[in-house]
N, C-alpha and C positions, 0 to 999 in steps of 0.2 A: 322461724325458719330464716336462715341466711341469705341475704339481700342475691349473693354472688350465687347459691344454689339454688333459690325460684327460679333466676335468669337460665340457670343450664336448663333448668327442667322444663322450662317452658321454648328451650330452644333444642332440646333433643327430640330424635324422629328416628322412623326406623326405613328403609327403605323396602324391606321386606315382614310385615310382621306377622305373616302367616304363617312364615319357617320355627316362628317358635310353639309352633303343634308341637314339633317335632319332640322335643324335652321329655316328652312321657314317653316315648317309643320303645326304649329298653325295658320297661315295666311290660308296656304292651306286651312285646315280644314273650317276656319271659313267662308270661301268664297265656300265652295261647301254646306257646311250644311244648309239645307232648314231652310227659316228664318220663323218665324209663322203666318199665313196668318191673315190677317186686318180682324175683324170683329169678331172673334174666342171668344169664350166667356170662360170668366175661373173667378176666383176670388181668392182672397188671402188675407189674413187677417192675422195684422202683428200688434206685439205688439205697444202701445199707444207710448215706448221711443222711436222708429224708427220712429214714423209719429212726433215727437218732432224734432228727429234730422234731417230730410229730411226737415221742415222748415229752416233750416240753412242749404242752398245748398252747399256752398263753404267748410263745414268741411266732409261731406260727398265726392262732388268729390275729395277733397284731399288725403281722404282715400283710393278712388278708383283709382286712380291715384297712390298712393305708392303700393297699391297691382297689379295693372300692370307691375309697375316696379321690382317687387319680385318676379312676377309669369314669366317675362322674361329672368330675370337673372340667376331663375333656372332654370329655359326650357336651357339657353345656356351654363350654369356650365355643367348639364347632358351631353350635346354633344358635349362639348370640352372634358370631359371624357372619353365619347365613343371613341370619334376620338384617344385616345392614346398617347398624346403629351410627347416626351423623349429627350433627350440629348443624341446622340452618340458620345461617346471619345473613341479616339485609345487606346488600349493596348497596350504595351511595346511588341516588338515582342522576341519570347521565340527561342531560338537554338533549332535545329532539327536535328535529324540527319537520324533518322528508323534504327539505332542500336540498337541490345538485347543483353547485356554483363552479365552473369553468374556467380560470384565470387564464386568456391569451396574451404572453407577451411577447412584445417586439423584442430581437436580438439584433436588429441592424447596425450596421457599422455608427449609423451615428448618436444610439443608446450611450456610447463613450463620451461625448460632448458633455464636458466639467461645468454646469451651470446652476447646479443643482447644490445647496451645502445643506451637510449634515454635525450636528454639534460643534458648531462653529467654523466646520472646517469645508472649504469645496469639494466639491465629489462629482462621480459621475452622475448620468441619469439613471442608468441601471443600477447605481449601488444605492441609491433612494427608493428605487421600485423597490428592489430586493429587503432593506431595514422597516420600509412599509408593510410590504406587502406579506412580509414572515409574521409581523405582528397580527396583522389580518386575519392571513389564515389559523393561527396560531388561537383567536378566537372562536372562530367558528366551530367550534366544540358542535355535533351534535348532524352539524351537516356534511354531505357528499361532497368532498372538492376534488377538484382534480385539476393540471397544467397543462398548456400546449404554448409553446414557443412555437416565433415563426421567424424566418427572414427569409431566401431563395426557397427555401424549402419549412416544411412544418413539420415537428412531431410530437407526440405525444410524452410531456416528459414525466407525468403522473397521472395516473388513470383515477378516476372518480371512486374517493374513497374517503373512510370516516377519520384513517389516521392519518391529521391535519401537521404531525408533524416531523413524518415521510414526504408529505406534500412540501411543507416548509423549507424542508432540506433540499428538495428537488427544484425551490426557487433557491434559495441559496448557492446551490452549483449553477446554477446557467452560466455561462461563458458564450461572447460575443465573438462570430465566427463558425460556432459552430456549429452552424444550419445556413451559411451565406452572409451577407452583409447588404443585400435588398429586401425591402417589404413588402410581402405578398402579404396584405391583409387580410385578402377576401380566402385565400388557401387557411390563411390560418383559423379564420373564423368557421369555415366551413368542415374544417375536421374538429373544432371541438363541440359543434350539434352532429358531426356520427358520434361522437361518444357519448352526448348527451342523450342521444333517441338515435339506438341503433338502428340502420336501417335491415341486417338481415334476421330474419325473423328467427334464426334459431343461437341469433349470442342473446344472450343474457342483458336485459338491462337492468337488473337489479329493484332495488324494491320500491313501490310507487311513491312517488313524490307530488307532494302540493304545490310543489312550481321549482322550472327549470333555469337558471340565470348564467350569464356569460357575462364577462368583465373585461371588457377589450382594454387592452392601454399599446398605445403605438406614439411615436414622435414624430411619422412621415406622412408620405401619401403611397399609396399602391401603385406599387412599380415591375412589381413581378407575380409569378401566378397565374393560374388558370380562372381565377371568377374574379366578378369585382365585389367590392364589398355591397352596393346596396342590392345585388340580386343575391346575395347569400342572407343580408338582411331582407328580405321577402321571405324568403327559406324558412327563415329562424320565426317569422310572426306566423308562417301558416304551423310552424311544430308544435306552435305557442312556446317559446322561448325568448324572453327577457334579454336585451342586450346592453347594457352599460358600457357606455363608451369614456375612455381619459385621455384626452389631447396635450402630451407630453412635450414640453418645451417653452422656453418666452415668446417664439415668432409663429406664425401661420402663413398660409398661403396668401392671406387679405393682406399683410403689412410686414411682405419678404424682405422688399427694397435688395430683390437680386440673392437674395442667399438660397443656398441649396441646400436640402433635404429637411424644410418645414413640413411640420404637420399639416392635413390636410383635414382642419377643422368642419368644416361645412359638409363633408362627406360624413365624416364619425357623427354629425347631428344629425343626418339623415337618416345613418343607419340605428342609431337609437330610436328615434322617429318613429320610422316604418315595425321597429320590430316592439313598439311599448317599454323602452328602458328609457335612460334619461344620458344626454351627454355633459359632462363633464369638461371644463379648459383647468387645466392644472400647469403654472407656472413657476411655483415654487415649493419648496419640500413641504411648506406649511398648508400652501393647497392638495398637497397631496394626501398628506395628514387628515383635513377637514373631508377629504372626498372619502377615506379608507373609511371615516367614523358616518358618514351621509351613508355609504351601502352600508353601512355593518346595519343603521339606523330603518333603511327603505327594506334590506332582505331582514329585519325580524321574526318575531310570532314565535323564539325557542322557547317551549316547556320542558317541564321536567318529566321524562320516562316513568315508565312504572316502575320499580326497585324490582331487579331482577336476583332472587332469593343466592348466596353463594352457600355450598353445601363442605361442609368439614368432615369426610369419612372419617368414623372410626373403628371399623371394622378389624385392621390387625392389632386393635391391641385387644383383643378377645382371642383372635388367631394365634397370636404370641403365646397367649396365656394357653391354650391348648396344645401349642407345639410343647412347651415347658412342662404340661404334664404329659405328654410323651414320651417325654424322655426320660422323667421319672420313673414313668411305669417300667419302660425298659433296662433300669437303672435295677430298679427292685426284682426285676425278673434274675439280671443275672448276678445278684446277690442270691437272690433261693437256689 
């Protein structure tokens, strides 16, 4: 037997294989159906070409004879269609993990500060976040990610989802401005655990996960907004939610020497701190680099899914074959 036709037959299936009862039923029929009793008087009177051509026996039973075989071929195209005939192939099995990872990032005015170089060339800080952090998520095959930028205001700019690279592209567009040019970090922290742990009991939060993480990256300190960051870090350890924080920039609050809009290092370690994640100081695109490959490293544990079976109908081509003797029959009809 041919190597290529084991494989079919060991990969065809019926979705229905009941319906091929059905196959005998015109027998059935015709043996239960009262046949018309001898002597029964009726008459019928048939055009003069029919009593021409019923003198020539043999073109008529040949006619009769191809239309049995067209009237059986449909009868069994219809119920090899019923029955559902398919081809099931394995899927490639997809990583898994039931992690929900939250990227907050800063859009503040001072994200645009050029200190940051990428292949050779200086860049901003945002445009490092962004070549980083597409690759990142671009990894995470398998896990729930989802965006929230923040500066004067926060929002949501990709909701917690498997395709990483919808999410990617929604870090690739961010634009600076367009949520303000202050950093409310405790706002922004604070809307991506509602979307990590809904608070109203009738949204959806989707399907259980082995643990929840949030990935702060900011270049200032909290200057605008309604909480501060480490009472929303409180928040986040009683949710149980992970917070990794990235401290964006060469200067800090400990060694300003007068410059304005440092990160506010010692606050982002706190709120890692309190909430069980780890802070991070990221100075250069290559610490940024090192840090993207330390979480990809600390949120581990992906397996491989079960192979989720992909199913190949082939139903219309039995369907096909039945309409084609349809038309046949009809074909031969109005030949007689």
């Amino acid at each position: 037997m041919p190597a290529w036709f084991s494989a079919f037959v060991s990969a065809f299936d019926l979705a229905s294989p009941y319906a091929l009862l059905l196959l005998p039923l015109p027998l059935l029929a015709a043996r239960l159906m009262p046949a018309e009793r001898a002597g029964s008087s009726g008459a019928l009177r048939v055009p003069a070409s029919v009593v021409a051509d019923a003198a020539r026996g043999d073109s008529v039973a040949a006619r009769g004879r191809a239309r049995t075989v067209l009237t059986w071929a449909l009868w069994i195209g219809l119920v090899a269609a019923l029955a559902g005939p398919r081809l099931v192939l394995p899927a490639l099995a997809l990583p898994s993990s039931g992690r929900e990872i939250m990227l907050v990032m800063d859009l503040s005015g001072s994200m645009e500060r050029r200190d940051f170089s990428l292949n050779g060339e200086t860049v901003s800080r945002l445009a490092a976040v962004k070549k980083v952090g597409t690759d990142f998520i671009r990894r995470r095959a398998g896990d729930r990610i989802g965006l929230v930028i923040f500066a004067n205001e926060s929002y949501v700019a990709a909701s917690p989802s498997f395709d990483t690279a919808t999410v990617a592209r929604a870090l690739d567009d961010a634009t600076i401005g367009l949520v303000g040019r202050s950093t409310g970090i405790g706002d922004g922290l604070g809307l991506a655990l509602k979307r990590l742990v809904p608070q109203n009991p009738n949204e959806p939060e989707g399907p259980p996960a082995t643990s929840k993480v949030v990935v702060l990256m900011t270049d200032g300190a909290n200057n605008a907004g309604q909480t501060t960051p480490r009472d929303v870090a409180e928040l986040a350890r009683d949710l149980g939610v992970k917070v990794h924080t990235l401290a964006l920039g060469p200067r800090d609050l400990a060694n300003a020497d007068g410059e304005q809009d440092v990160v506010d290092t010692e606050t982002l370690r706190d709120v890692a701190e309190i909430s069980g994640g780890k802070a991070f100081r990221v100075k250069t695109t290559d610490d940024l680099v090192a840090v993207a490959d330390a979480i990809d490293t600390l949120e581990g544990g992906r397996a491989k899914a079960p192979p989720v079976p992909l199913r190949r109908h082939l139903w219309p081509w039995p369907a096909a074959f039945a309409l084609l003797c349809a038309a046949g029959l009809l074909a031969a009809r109005r030949v007689a």
